[in-house]
KEKEFI-91903 format. One line per field, with one value per atom (N, C-alpha, C): residue number from 1; residue in three letters; x, y, z. Coordinates in steps of 0.1 Angstrom, whole numbers. Example, Ala and Ser with C-alpha at 12.3 -4.5 7.8 and 13.67 -1.06 7.14 Angstrom:
2
num <- [1	1	1	2	2	2] $
residu <- [Ala	Ala	Ala	Ser	Ser	Ser] $
px <- [132	123	132	128	137	129] $
py <- [-57	-45	-33	-22	-11	0] $
pz <- [78	78	78	71	71	79] $
END
This chain:
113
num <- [1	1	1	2	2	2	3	3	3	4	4	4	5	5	5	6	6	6	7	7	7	8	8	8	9	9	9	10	10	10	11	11	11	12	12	12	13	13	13	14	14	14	15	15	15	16	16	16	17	17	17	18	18	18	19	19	19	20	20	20	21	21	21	22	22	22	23	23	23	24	24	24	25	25	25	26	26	26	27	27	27	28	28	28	29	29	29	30	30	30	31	31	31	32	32	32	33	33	33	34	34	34	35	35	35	36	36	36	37	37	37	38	38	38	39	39	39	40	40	40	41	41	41	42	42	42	43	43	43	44	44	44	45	45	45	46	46	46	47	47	47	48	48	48	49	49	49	50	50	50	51	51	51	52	52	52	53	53	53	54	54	54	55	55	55	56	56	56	57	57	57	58	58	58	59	59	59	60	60	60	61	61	61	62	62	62	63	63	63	64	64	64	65	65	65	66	66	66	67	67	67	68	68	68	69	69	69	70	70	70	71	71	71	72	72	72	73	73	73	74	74	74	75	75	75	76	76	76	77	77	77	78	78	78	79	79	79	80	80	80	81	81	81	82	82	82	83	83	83	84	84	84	85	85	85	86	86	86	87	87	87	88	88	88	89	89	89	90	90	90	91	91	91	92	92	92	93	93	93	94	94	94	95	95	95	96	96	96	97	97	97	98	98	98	99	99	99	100	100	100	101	101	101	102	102	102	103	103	103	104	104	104	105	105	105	106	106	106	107	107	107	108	108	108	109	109	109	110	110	110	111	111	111	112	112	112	113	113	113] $
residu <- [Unk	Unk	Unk	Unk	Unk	Unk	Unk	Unk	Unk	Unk	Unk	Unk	Unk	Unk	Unk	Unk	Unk	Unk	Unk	Unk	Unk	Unk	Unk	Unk	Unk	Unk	Unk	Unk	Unk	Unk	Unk	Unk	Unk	Unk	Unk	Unk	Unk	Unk	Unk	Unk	Unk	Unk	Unk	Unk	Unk	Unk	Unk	Unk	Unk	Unk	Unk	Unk	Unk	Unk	Unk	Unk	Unk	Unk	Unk	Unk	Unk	Unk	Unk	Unk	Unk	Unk	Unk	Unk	Unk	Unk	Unk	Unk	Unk	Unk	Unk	Unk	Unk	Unk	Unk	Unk	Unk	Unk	Unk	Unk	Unk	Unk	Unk	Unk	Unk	Unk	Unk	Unk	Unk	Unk	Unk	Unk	Unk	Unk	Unk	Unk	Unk	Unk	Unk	Unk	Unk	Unk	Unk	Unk	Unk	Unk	Unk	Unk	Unk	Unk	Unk	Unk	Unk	Unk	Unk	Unk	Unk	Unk	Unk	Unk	Unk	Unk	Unk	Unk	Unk	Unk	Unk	Unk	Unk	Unk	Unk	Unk	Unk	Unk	Unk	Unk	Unk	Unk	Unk	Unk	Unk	Unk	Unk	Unk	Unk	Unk	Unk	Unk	Unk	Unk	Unk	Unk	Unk	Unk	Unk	Unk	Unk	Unk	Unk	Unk	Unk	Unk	Unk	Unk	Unk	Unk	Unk	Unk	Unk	Unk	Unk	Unk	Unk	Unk	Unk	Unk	Unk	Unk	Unk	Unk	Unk	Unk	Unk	Unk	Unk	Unk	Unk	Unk	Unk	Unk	Unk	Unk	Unk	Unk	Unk	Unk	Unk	Unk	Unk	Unk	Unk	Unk	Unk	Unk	Unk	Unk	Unk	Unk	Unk	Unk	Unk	Unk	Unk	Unk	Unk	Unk	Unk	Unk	Unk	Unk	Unk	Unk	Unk	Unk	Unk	Unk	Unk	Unk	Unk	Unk	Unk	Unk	Unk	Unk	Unk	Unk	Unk	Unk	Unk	Unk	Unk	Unk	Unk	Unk	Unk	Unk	Unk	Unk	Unk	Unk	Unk	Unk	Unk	Unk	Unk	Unk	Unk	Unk	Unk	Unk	Unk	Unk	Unk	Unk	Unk	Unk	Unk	Unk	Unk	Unk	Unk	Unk	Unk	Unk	Unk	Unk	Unk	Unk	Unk	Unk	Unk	Unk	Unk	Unk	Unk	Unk	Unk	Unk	Unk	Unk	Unk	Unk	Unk	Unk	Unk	Unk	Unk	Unk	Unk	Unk	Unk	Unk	Unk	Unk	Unk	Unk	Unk	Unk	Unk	Unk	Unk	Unk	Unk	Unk	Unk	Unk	Unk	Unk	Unk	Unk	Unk	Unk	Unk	Unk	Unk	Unk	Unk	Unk	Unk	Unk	Unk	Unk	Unk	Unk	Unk] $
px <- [-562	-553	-548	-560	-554	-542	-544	-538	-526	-520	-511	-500	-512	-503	-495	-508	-504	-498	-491	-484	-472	-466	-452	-450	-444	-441	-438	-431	-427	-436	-439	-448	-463	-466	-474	-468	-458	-446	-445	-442	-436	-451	-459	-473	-472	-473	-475	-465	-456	-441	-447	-453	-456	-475	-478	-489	-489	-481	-472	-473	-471	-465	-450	-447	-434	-420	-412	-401	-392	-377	-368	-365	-358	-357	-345	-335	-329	-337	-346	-354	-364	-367	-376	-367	-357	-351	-341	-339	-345	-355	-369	-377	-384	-384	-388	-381	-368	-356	-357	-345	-350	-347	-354	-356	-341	-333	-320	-325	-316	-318	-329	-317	-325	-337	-341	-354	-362	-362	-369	-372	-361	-361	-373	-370	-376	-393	-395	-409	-415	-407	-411	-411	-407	-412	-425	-425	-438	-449	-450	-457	-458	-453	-450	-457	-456	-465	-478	-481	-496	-503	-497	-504	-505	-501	-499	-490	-481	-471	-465	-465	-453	-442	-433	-417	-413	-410	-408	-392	-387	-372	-372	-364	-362	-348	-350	-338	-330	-323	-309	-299	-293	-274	-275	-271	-274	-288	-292	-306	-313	-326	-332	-345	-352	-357	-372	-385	-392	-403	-406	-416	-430	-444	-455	-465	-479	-486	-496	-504	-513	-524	-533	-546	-550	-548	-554	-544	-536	-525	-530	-537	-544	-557	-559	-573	-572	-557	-551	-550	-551	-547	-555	-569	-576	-575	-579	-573	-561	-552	-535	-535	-541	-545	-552	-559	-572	-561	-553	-545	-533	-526	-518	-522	-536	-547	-545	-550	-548	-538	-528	-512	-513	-515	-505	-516	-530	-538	-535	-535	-531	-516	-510	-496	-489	-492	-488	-492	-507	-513	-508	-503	-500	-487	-476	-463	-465	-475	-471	-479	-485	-494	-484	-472	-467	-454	-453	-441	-446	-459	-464	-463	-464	-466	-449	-442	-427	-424	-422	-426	-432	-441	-449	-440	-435	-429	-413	-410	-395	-397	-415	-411	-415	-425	-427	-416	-403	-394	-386	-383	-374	-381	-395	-399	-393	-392	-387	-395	-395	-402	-402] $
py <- [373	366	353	347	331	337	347	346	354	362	365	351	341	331	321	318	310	319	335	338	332	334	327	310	310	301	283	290	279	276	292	279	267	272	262	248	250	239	231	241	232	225	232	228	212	210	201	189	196	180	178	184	180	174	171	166	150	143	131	125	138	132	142	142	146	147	158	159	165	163	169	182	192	202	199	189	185	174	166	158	170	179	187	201	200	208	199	185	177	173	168	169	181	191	204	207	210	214	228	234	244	255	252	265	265	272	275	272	266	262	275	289	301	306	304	309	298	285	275	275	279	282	293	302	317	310	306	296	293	277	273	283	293	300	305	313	319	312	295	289	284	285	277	291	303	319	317	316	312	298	292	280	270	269	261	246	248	239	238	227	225	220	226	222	220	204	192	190	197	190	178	174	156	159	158	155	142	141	132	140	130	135	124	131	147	150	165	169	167	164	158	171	173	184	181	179	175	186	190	195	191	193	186	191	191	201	202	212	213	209	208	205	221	232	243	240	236	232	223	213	199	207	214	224	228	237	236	227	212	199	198	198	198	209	224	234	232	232	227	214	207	196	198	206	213	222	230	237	228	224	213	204	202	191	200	212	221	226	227	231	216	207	192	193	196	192	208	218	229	242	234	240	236	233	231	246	246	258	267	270	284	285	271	277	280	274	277	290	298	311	322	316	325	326	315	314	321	326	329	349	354	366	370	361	366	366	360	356	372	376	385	400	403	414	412	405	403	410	406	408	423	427	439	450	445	454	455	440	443	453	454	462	479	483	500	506	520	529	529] $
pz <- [360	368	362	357	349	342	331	315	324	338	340	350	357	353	348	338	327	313	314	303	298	309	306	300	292	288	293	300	309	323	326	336	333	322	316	310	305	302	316	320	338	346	346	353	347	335	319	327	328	333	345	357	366	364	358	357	360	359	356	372	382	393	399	413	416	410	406	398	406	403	409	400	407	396	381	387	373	362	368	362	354	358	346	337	343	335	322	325	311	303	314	306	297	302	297	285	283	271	268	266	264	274	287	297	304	314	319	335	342	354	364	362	368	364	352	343	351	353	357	374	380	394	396	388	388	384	376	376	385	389	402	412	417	427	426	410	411	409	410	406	423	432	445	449	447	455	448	438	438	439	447	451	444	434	421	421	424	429	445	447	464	459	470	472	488	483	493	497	503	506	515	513	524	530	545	550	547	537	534	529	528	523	507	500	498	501	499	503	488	490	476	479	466	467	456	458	449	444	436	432	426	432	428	427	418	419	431	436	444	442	452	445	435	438	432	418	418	403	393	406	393	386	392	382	369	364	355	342	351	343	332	332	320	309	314	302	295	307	299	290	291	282	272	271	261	250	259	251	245	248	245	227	234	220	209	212	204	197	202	198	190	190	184	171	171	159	150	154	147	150	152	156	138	131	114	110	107	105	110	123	130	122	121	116	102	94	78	75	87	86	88	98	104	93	86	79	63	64	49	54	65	67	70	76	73	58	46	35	27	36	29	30	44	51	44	42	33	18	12	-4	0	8	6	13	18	24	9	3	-7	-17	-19	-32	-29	-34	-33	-38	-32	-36	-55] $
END
């Protein structure tokens, strides 16, 4: 169940921006970069069905709309942080591994029989 809902990309991304504290959905679909309003909506729901995140509307004009994590969400905070540490001290390695086996699949497509 974790690795189905922390596969996607973004909701671990998005969990990450709300670690901080309350976000609007345009304030994270700047800070995030990258993801498309609907892809990010489609997140925040499935992240709002498993208890992960709340969504707070406030009655004003305009209607303001906040997103924040739950207590079952702040649990996340340390692994996502663990994974995170990890990505920034070996995220070099992963690309020059990944950039040496595309590298590899190019010379052996160009060789011919």
């Amino acid at each position: 169940m974790a690795i189905e809902i922390i596969s996607s990309k973004w909701a671990v991304v998005t969990l990450f921006a709300l670690s901080d504290g309350p976000l609007r959905h345009g304030e994270l679909v700047e800070l995030i970069g990258g993801v498309s309003r609907k892809v990010l909506t489609q997140t925040l729901r499935r992240l709002q069905d498993n208890g992960l995140i709340e969504r707070r509307a406030y009655a004003e004009a305009p209607p303001r709309v906040e997103y924040s994590m739950t207590e079952l969400g702040r649990t996340l905070e340390e692994p996502i942080r663990k994974l995170t540490e990890w990505a920034r001290i070996n995220g070099e390695a992963v690309v020059a591994f990944h950039e040496a086996a595309k590298e590899r699949r190019l010379s052996a497509t160009s060789i011919g029989p």
